[in-house]
C-alpha positions in Angstrom: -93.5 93.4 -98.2 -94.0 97.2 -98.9 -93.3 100.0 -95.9 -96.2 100.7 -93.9 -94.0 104.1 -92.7 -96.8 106.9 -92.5 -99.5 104.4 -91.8 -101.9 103.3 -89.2 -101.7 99.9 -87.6 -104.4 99.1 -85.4 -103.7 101.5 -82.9 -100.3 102.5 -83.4 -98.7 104.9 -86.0 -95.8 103.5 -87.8 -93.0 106.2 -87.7 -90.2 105.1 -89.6 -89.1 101.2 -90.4 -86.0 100.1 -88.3 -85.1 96.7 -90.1 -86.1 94.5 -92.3 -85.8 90.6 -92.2 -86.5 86.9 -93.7 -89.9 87.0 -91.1 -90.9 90.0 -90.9 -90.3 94.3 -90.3 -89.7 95.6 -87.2 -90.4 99.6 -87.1 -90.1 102.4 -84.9 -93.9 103.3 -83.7 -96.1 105.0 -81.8 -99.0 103.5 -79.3 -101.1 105.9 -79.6 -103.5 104.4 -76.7 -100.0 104.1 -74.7 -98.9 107.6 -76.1 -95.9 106.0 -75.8 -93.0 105.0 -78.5 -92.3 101.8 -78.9 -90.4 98.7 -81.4 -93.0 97.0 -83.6 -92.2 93.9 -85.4 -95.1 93.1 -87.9 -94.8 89.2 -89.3 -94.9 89.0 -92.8 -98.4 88.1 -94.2 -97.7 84.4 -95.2 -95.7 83.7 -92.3 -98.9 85.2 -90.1 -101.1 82.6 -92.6 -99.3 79.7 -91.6 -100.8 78.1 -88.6 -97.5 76.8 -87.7 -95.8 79.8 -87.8 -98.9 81.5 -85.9 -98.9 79.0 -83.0 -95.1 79.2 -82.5 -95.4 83.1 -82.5 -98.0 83.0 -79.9 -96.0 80.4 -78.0 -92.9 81.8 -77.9 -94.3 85.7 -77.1 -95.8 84.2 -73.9 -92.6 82.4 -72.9 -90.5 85.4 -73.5 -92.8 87.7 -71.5 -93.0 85.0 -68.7 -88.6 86.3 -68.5 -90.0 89.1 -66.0 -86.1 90.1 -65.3 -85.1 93.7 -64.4 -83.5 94.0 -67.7 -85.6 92.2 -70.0 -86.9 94.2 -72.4 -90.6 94.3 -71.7 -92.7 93.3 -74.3 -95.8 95.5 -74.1 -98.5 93.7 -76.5 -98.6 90.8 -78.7 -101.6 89.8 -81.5 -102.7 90.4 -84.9 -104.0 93.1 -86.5 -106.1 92.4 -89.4 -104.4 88.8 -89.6 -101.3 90.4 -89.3 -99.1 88.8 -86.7 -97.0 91.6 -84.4 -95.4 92.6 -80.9 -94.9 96.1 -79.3 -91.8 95.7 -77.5 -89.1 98.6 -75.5 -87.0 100.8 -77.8 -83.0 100.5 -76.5 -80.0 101.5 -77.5 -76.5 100.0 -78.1 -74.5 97.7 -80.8 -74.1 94.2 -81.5 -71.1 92.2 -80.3 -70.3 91.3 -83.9 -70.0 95.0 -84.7 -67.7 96.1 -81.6 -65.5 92.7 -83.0 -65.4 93.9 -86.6 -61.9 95.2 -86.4 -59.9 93.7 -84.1 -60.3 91.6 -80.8 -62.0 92.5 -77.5 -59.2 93.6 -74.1 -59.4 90.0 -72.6 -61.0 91.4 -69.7 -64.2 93.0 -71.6 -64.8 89.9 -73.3 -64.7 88.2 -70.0 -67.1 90.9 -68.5 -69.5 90.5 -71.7 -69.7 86.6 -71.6 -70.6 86.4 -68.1 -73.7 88.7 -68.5 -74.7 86.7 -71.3 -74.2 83.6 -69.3 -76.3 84.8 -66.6 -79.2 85.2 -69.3 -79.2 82.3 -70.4 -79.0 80.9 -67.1 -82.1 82.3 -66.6 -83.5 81.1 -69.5 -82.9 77.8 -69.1 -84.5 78.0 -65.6 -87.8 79.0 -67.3 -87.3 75.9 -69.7 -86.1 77.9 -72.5 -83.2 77.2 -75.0 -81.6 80.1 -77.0 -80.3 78.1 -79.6 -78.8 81.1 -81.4 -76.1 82.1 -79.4 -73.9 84.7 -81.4 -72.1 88.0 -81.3 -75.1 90.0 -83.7 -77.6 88.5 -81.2 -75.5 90.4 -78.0 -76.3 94.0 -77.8 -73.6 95.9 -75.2 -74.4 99.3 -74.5 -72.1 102.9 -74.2 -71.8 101.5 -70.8 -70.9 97.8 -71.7 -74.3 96.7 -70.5 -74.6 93.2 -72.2 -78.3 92.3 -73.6 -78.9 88.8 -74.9 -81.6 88.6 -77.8 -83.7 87.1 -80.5 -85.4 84.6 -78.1 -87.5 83.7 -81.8 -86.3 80.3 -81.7 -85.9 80.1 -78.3 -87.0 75.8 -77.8 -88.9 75.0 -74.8 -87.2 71.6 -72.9 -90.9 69.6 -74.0 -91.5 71.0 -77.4 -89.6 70.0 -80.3 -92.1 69.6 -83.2 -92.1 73.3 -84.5 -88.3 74.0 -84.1 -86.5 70.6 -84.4 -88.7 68.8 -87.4 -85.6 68.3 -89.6 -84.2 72.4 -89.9 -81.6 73.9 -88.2 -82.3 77.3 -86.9 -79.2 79.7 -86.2 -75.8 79.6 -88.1 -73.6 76.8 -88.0 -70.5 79.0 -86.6 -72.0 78.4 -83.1 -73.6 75.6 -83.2 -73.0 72.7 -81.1 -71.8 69.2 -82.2 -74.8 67.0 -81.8 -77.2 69.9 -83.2 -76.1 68.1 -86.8 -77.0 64.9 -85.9 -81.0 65.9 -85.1 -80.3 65.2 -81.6 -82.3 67.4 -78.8 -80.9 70.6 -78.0 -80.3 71.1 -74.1 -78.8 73.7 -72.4 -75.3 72.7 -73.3 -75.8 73.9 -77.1 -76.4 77.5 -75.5 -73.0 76.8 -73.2 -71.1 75.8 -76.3 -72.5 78.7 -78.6 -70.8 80.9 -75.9 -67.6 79.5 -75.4 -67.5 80.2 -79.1 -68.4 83.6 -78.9 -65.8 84.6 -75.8 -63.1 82.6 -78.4 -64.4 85.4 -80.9 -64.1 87.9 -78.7 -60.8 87.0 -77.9 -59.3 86.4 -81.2 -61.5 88.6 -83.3 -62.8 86.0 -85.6 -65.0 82.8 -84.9 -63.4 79.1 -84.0 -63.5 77.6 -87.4 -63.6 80.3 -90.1 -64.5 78.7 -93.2 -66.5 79.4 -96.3 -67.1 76.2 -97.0 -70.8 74.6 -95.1 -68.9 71.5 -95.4 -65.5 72.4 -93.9 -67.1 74.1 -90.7 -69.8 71.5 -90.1 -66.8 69.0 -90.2 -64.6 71.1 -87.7 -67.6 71.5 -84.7 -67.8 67.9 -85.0 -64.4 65.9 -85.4 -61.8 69.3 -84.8 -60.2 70.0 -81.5 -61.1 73.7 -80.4 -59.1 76.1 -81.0 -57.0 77.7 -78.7 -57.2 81.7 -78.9 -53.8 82.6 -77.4 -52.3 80.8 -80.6 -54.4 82.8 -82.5 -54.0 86.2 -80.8 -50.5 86.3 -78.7 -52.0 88.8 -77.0 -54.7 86.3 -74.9 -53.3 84.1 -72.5 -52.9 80.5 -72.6 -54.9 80.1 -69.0 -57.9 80.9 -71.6 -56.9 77.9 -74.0 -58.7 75.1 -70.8 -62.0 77.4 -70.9 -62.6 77.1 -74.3 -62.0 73.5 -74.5 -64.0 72.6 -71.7 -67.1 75.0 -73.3 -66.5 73.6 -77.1 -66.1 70.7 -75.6 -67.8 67.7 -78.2 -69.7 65.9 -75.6 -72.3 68.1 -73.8 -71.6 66.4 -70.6 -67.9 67.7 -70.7 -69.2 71.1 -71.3 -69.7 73.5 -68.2 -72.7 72.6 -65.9 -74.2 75.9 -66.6 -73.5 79.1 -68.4 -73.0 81.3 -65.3 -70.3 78.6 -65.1 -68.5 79.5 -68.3 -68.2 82.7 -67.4 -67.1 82.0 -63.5 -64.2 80.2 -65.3 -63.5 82.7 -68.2 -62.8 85.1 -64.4 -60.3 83.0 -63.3 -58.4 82.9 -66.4 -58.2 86.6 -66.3 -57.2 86.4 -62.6 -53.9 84.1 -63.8 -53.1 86.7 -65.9 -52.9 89.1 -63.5 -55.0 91.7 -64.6 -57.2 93.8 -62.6 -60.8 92.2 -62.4 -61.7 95.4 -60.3 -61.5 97.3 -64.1 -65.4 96.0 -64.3 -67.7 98.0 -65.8 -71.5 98.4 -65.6 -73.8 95.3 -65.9 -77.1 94.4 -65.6 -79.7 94.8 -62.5 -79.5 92.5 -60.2 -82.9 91.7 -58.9 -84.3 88.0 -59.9 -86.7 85.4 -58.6 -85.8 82.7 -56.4 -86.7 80.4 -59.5 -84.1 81.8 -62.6 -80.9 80.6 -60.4 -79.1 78.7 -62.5 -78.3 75.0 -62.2 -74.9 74.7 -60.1 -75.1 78.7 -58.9 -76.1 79.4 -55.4 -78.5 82.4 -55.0 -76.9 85.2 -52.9 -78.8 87.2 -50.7 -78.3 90.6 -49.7 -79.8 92.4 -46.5 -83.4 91.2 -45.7 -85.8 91.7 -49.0 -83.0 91.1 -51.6 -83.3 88.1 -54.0 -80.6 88.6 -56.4 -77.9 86.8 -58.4 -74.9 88.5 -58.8 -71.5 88.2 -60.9 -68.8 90.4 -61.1 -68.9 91.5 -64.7 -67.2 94.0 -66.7 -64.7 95.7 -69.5 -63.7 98.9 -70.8 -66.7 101.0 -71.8 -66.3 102.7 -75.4 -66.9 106.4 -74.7 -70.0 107.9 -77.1 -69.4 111.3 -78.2 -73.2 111.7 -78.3 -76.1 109.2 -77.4 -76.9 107.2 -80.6 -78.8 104.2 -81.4 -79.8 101.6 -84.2 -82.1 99.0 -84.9 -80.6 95.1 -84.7 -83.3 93.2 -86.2 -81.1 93.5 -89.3 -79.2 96.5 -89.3 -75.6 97.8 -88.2 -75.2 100.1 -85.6 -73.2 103.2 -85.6 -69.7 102.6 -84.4 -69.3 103.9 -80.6 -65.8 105.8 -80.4 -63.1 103.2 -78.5 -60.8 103.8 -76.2 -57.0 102.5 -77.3 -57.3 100.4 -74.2 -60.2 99.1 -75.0 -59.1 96.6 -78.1 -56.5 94.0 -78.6 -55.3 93.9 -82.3 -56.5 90.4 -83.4 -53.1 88.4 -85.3 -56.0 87.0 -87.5 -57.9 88.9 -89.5 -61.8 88.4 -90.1 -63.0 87.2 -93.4 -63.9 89.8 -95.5 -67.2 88.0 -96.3 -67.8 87.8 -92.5 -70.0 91.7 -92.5 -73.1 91.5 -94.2 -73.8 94.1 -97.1 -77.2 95.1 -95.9 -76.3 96.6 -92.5 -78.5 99.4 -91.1 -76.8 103.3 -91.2 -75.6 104.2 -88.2 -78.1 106.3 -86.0 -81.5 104.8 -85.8 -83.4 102.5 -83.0 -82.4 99.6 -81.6 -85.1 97.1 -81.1 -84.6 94.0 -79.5 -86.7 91.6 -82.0 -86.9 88.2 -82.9 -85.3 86.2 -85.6 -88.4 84.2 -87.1 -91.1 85.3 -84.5 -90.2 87.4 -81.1 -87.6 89.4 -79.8 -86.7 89.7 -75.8 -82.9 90.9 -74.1 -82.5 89.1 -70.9 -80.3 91.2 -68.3 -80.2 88.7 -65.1 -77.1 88.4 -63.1 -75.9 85.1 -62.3 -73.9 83.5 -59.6 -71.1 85.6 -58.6 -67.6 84.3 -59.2 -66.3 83.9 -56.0 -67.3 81.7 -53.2 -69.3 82.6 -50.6 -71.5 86.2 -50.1 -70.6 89.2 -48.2 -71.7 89.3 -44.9 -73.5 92.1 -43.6 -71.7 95.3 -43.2 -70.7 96.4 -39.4 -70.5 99.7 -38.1 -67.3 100.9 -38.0 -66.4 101.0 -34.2 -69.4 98.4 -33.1 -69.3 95.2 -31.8 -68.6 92.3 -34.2 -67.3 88.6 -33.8 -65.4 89.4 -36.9 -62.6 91.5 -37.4 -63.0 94.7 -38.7 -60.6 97.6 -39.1 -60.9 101.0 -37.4 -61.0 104.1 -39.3 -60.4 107.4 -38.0 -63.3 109.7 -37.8 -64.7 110.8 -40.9 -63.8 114.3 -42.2 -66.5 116.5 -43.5 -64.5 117.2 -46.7 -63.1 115.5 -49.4 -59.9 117.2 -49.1 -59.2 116.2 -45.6 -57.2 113.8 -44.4 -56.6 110.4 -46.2 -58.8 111.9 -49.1 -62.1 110.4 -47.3 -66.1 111.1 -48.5 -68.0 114.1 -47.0 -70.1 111.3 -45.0 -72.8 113.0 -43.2 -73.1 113.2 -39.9 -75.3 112.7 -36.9 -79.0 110.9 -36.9 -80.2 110.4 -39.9 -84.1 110.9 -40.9 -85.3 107.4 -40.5 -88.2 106.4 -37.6 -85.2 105.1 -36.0 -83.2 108.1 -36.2 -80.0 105.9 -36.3 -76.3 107.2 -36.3 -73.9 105.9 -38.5 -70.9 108.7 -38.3 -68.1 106.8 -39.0 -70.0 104.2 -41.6 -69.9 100.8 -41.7 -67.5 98.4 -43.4 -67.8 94.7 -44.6 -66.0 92.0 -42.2 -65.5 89.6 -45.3 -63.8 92.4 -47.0 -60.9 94.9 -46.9 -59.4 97.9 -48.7 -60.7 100.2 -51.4 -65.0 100.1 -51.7 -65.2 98.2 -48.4 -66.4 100.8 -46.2 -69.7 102.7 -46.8 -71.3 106.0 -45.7 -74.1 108.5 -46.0 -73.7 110.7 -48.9 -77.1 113.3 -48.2 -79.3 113.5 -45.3 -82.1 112.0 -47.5 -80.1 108.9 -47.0 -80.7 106.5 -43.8 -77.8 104.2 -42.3 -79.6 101.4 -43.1 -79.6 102.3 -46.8 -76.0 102.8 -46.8 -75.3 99.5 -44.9 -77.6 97.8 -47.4 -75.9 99.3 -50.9 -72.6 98.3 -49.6 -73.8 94.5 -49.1 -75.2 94.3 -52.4 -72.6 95.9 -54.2 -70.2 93.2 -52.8 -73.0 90.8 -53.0 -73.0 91.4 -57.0 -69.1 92.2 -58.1 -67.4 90.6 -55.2 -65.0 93.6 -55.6 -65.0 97.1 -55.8 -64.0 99.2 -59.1 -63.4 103.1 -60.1 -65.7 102.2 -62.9 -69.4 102.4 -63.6 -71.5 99.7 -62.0 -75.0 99.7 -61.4 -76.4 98.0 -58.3 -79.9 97.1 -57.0 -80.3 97.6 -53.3 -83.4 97.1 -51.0 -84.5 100.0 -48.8 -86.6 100.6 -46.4 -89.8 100.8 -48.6 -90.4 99.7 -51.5 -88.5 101.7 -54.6 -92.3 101.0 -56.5 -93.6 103.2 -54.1 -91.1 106.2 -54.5 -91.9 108.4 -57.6 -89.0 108.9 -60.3 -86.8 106.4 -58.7 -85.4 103.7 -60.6 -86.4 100.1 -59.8 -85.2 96.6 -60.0 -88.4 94.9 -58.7 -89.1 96.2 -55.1 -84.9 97.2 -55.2 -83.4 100.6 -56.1 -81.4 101.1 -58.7 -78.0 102.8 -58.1 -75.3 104.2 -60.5 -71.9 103.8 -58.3 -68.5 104.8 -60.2 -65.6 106.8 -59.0 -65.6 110.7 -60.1 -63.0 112.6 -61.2 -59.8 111.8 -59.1 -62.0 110.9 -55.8 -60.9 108.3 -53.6 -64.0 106.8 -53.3 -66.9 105.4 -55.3 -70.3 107.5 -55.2 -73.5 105.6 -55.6 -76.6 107.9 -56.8 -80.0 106.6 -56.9 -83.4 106.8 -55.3 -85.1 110.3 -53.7 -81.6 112.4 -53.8 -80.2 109.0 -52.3 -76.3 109.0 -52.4 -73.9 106.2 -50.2 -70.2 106.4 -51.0 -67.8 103.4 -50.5 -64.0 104.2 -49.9 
């Protein structure tokens, strides 16, 4: 398949190629009706002859643009051009899972953070009907700020439809694959659950459960082998780690994890008995979904009225870019992101030489999210947070309440006042309502550092500030100097509000402590800013 680089197709102008794979090309482009720049894959031309090939394309573009998730990457346009099979999909940036993994093992912790995002994607696939089926660390794209995409939804197997995946291949490498996906039986849910308890064991250890290069050898282990346990592997990972594992490579799908969000809920509480921070979470996904993507055993918590959302607290230690850079996945590698020493744990077992493909990418072009086989799409929902339970609406500090809630002293205008408090803004604030919130509100369900909120501009109403200190609870169930990114409601729609960034009819907000404040500052909206302290 030559390069079409430099040439038209239909109506977009191919710009430079990205990737190259077994189905297809996937280049960087331009839409020129769009005047936009976008990821094209093209199919190859005797894939996009084969009727079988064609209908499962088509198929499987529609079911991954029916994943209408905040951080989906949109896919724009679908069709053929000339008989040539494509999709225009988002350019993004960041590196695969496998990459960040090459050398040595995840921090337990960002591992944990990582899995739980990707749980919450599939989660939401598998409330559309959808099945991954490919679950593995080059398929997970985590950005600068550990933002966790699940993608190559190509072989992704609708719950009713088994002729064009299932007829006697095996899609996806056999690393991750479940059990009874060698004995031709239907793959459920539980295949996805199990591909991920492999990949947090990876992330843990640094190399996959049964490393073998032998077919033979590893088909043999996933069926008849006891997991492996990663703190024997890595000394470095405790054992509470070993039981979450087992349960999600667990042979029989019924012993697995109920849902993915689940995995990941568990894969928390192991790094709770360790004892480490959980507030050291970093940024995750947006948390705006539809009533319909909850997952199966996940209650759907609401924030203030006009929230939907379904939240986890999720995290890691962010690797630290010296300059933006970003690469194409479809085949390639991407560049490697500069690491904090925290960030790693040196694996006791090293990966197999053989394990890193020879025809990885250079470091510095596009990411596209792209399919293996026919379609591309990243999922970004949240699931279920961790904890039980959803924080309750935030009370004014000094109001009535049935609940407890802890006095403050009055607010100081400057950060270096007393107690090292936000500049909260004072008097009425520029609503209809012209509604005083002086000394902020704070969560009854909650107490200590990020459970107290104020007004950060005059731009910014109470009501805002009550609502992103709900939904920041509502997602992370605790608070964290680190970045995070929450989707709040507001009193209009964010849709309506020009430059603003949007989850659905939610706004968007970048929260992390700066500098040496004592607080976390939240940024978003029309000059919007709500600190929590």
């Amino acid at each position: 398949m030559s390069s079409r680089v430099g040439q038209t197709f239909g109506k977009y102008r191919i710009i430079s190629l990205l990737g190259r794979g077994g189905m297809g090309e996937v280049y960087e482009a331009h839409d020129t009706s769009k005047n936009r720049t976008v990821a094209l894959k093209i199919l190859r031309e005797e894939f996009s002859q084969d009727e079988t090939f064609r209908a499962r394309f088509l198929r499987e573009s529609h079911s991954a643009a029916v994943l209408q998730e905040p951080h989906v990457i949109p896919i724009h346009d679908w069709g053929d051009v000339d008989g040539n099979l494509f999709i225009d999909m988002r350019l993004v940036t960041g590196q695969t899972l496998d990459d960040l993994i090459a050398d040595s093992a995840l921090a337990p912790e960002r591992a944990v953070a990582i899995v739980a995002q990707i749980g919450a994607a599939l989660d939401a696939a598998h409330a559309h009907g959808l099945i991954h089926r490919d679950v593995k660390p080059a398929n997970i794209i985590v950005t600068p700020a550990d933002f966790a995409y699940l993608v190559d939804f190509g072989i992704a197997q609708t719950r009713t439809d088994t002729r064009l995946t299932m007829a006697g291949t095996h899609i996806g490498p056999m690393a991750y694959m479940a059990p009874e996906r060698f004995n031709n039986q239907p793959a459920t849910p539980a295949v996805d659950i199990y591909a991920l308890a492999c990949v947090l064991y990876e992330g843990l250890t640094g190399d996959r459960p049964f490393p073998s290069d032998n077919v033979e050898h590893v088909i043999a282990a996933h069926i008849a082998q006891s997991p492996p346990r990663p703190s024997e592997v890595n000394r470095r990972v405790p054992a509470s780690f070993d039981a979450v594992v087992a349960r999600g490579m667990a042979k029989d799908p019924d012993d697995r994890y109920g849902s993915a969000a689940a995995l990941g809920r568990a894969a928390q509480r192991a790094l709770a008995q360790t004892g480490q921070p959980q507030g050291n979470f970093v940024t995750t996904v947006g948390p705006f979904s539809t009533p319909n993507s909850a997952p199966y055993d996940d209650p759907t918590h609401a924030g203030p009225p006009g929230a939907v959302m379904q939240t986890a607290p999720y995290g890691g230690s962010p690797p630290v870019p010296a300059s933006p850079q970003t690469w194409a996945a479809y085949n390639g590698g991407p560049p490697s992101w500069p690491m904090p020493a925290s960030s790693t744990v040196a694996s006791s077992a090293p990966r197999p030489a053989e394990r890193r493909p020879r025809w990885l990418l250079p470091a510095g072009i596009v990411f596209a999210a792209v399919l293996l086989g026919a379609i591309g799409v990243v999922i970004g929902l949240l699931a279920g947070r961790g904890n039980s339970g959803q924080a309750a609406g935030p009370t004014p500090i000094g109001g009535q309440s049935s609940q407890t809630v802890v006095s403050l002293p009055q607010t100081p205008t400057s950060p270096a006042q007393a107690g090292g408090l936000p500049p909260i803004i004072q008097g009425p604030d520029s609503s209809l309502s012209h509604q005083s919130c002086d000394q902020g509100f704070s969560l009854p369900t909650a107490s200590g550092f990020g459970s107290h909120a104020g007004r950060g501009t005059p731009e910014t109403s109470c009501y805002f500030a009550s609502s992103v200190l709900t939904s920041y609870w509502n997602q992370y169930g605790n608070a964290s100097r680190l970045p995070r990114t929450v989707a709040a409601p507001g009193a209009v729609n964010c849709n309506t509000i020009a430059g603003a960034e949007c989850a659905g009819p939610n706004f968007l907000m970048q929260c992390a402590a700066v500098g040496t404040d004592n607080w976390i500052t939240c940024t978003g909206g029309n000059n919007a800013r709500v600190y929590l302290y």
